[in-house]
N, CA and C atoms as a LAMMPS dump frame, in Angstrom:
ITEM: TIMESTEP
0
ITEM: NUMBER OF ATOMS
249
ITEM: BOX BOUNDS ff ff ff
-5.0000000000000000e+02 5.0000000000000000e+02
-5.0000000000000000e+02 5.0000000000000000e+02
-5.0000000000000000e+02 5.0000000000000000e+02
ITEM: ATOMS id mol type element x y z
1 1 1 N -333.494 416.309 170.665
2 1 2 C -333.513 417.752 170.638
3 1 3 C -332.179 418.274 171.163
4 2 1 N -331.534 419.101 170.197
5 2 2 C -330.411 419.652 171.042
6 2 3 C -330.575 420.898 172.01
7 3 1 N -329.482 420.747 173.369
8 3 2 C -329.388 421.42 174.368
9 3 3 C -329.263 422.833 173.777
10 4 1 N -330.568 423.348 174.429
11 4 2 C -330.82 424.827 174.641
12 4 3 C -329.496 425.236 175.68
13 5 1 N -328.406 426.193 175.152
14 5 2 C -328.241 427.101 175.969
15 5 3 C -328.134 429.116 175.728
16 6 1 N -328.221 429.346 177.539
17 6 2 C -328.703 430.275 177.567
18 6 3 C -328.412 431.084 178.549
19 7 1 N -328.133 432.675 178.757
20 7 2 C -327.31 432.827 179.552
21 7 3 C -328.132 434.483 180.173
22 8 1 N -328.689 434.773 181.317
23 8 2 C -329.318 435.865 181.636
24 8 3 C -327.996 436.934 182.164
25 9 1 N -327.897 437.626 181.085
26 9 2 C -326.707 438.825 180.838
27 9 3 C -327.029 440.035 181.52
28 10 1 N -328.605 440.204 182.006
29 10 2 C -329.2 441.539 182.568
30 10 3 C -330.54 441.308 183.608
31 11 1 N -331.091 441.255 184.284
32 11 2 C -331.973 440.815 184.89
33 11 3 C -332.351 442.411 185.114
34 12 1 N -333.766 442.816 184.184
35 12 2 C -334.203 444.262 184.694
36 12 3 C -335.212 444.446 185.782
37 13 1 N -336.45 443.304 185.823
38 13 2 C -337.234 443.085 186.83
39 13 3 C -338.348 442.091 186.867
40 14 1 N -339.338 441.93 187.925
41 14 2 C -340.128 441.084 188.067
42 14 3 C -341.363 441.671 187.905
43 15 1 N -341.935 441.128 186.529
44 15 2 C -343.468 441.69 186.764
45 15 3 C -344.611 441.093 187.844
46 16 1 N -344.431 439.492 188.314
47 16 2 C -345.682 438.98 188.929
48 16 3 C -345.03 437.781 189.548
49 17 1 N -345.052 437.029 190.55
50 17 2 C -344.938 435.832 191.641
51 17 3 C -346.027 434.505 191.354
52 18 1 N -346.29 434.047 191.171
53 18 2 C -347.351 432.926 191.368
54 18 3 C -347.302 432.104 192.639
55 19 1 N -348.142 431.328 192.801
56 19 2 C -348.293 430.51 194.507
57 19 3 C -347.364 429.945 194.365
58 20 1 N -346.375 429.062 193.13
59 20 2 C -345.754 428.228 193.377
60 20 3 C -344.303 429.035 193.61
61 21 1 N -344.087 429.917 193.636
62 21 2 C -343.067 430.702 193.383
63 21 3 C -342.524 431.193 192.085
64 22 1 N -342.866 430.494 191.356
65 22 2 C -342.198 431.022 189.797
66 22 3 C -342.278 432.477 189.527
67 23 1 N -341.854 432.936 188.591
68 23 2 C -341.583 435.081 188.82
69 23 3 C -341.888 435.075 187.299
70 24 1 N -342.432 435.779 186.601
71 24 2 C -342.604 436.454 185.379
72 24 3 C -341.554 437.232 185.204
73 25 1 N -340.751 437.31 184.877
74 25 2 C -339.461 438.664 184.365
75 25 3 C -339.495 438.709 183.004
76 26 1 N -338.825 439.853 183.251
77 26 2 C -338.218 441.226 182.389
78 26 3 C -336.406 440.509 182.613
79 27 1 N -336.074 440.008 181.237
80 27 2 C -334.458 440.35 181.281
81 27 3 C -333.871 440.042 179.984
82 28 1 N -332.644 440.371 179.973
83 28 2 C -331.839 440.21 179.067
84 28 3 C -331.275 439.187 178.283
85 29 1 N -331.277 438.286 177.727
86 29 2 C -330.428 436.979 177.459
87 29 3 C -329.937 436.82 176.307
88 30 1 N -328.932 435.923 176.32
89 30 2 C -328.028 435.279 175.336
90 30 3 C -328.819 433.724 174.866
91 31 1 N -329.28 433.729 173.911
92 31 2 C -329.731 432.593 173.633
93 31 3 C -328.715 431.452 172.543
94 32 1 N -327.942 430.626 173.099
95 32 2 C -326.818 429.722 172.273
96 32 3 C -325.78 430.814 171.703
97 33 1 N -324.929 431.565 172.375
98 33 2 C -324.52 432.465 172.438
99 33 3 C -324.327 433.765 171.632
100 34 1 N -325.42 433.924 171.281
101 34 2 C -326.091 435.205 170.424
102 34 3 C -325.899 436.501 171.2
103 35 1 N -326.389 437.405 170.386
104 35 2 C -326.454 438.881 171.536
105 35 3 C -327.285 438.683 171.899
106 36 1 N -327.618 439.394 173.004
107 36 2 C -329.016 439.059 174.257
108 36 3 C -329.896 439.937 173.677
109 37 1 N -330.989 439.333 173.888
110 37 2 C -332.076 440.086 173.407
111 37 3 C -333.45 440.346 174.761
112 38 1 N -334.095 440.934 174.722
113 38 2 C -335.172 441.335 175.574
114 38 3 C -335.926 440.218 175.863
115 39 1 N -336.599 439.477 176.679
116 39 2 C -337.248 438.203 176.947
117 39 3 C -338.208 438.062 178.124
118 40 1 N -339.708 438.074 178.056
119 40 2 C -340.477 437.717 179.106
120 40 3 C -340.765 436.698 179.174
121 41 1 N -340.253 435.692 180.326
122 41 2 C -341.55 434.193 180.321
123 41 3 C -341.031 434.213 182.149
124 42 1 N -341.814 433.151 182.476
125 42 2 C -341.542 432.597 184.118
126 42 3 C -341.039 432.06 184.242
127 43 1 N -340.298 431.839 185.118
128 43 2 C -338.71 431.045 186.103
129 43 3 C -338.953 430.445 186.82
130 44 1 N -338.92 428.98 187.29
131 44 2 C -338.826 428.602 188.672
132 44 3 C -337.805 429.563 189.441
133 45 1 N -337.485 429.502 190.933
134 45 2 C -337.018 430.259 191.841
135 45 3 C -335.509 430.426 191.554
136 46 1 N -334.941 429.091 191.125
137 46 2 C -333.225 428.887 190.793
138 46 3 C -332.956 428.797 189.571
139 47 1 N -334.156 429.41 188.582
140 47 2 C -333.763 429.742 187.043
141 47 3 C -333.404 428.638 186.22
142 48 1 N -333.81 427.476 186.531
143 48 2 C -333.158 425.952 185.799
144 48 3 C -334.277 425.447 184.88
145 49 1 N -335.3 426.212 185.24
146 49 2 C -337.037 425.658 184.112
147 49 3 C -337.433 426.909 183.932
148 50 1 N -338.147 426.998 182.855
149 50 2 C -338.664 428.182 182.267
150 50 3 C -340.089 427.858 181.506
151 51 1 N -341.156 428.684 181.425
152 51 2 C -342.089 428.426 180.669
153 51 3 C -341.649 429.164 179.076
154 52 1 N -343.039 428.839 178.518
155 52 2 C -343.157 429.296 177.417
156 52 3 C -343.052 431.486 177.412
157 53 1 N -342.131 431.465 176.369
158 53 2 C -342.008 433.366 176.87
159 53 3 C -341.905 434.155 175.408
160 54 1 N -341.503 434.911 175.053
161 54 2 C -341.57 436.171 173.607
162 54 3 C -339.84 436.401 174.178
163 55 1 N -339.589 436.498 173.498
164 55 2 C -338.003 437.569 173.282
165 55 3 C -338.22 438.496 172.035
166 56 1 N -337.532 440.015 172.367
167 56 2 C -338.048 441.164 171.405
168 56 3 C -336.347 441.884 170.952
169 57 1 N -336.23 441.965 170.036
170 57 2 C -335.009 442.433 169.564
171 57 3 C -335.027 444.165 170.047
172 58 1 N -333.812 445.156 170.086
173 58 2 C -333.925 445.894 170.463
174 58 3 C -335.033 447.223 169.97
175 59 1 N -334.938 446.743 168.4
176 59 2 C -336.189 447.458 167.869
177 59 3 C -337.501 446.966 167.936
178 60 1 N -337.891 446.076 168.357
179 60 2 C -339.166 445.737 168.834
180 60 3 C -339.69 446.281 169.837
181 61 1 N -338.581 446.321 171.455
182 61 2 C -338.869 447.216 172.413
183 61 3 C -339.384 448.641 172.516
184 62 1 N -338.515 449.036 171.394
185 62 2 C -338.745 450.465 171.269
186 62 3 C -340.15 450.201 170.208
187 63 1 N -340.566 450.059 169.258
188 63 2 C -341.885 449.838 169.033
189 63 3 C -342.688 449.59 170.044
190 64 1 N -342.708 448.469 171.023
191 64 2 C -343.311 448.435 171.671
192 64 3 C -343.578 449.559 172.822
193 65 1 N -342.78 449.959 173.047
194 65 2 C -342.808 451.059 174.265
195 65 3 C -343.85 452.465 173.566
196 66 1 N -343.572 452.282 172.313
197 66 2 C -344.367 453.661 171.382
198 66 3 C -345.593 453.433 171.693
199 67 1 N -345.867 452.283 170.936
200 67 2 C -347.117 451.524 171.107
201 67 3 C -348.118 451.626 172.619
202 68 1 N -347.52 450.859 173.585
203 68 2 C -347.696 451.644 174.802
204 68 3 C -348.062 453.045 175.233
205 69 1 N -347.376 453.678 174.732
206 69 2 C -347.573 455.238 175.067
207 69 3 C -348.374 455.539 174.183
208 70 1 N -349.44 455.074 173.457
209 70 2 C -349.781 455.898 171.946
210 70 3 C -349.053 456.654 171.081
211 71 1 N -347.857 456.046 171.057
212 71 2 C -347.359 457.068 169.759
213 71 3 C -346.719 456.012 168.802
214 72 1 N -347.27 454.822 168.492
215 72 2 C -346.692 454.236 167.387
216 72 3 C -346.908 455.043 165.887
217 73 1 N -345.806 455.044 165.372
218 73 2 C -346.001 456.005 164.323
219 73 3 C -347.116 454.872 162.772
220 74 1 N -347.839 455.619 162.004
221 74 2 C -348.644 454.704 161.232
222 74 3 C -347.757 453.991 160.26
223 75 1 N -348.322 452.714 160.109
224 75 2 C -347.64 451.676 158.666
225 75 3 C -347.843 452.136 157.576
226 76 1 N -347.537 451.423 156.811
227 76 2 C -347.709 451.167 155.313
228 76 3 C -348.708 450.241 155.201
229 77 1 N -349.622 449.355 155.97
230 77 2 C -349.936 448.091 155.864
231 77 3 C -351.204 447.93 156.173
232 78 1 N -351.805 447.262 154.863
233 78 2 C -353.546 447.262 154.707
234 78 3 C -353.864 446.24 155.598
235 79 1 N -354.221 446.635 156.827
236 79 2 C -354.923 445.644 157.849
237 79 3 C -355.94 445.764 157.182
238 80 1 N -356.754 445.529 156.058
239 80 2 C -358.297 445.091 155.749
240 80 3 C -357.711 444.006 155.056
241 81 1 N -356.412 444.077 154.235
242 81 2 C -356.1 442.865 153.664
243 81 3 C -355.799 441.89 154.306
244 82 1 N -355.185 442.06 155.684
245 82 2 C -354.64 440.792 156.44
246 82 3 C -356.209 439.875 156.802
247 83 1 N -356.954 440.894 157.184
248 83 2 C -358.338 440.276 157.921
249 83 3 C -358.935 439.777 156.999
């Protein structure tokens, strides 16, 4: 497998701690030197292991944040067909 690299360009915050210490964040990253994109997963304490996480491009955020607030605006898209 080739070496993941990866580079935290923004650190916005910590949603949650676990017993072992690991942190859930909110931040920014460069993934193999791409533009950074939005990214939640957990950290050990010195950022060298990471779990499994989502990264959201900048228009995803903003969807998402709509979404959140109730104001995602409606699709085009027959959710009876997907189901």
């Amino acid at each position: 497998m080739a070496d993941l690299k990866y580079e935290i360009t923004e650190h916005l915050g910590v949603l949650s701690e676990n017993a072992k210490g690991w942190t859930k964040e909110v931040n920014r990253i460069s993934w193999n030197d791409r533009e950074p994109k939005y990214d939640i997963r957990e950290w050990n304490p010195d950022h060298t292991r990471m779990g499994k996480g989502v990264t959201l491009t900048d228009e995803e955020v903003e969807m998402l944040k709509m979404i959140l607030n109730g104001e995602a605006p409606e699709d085009d898209i027959d959710e009876s067909a997907i189901l």
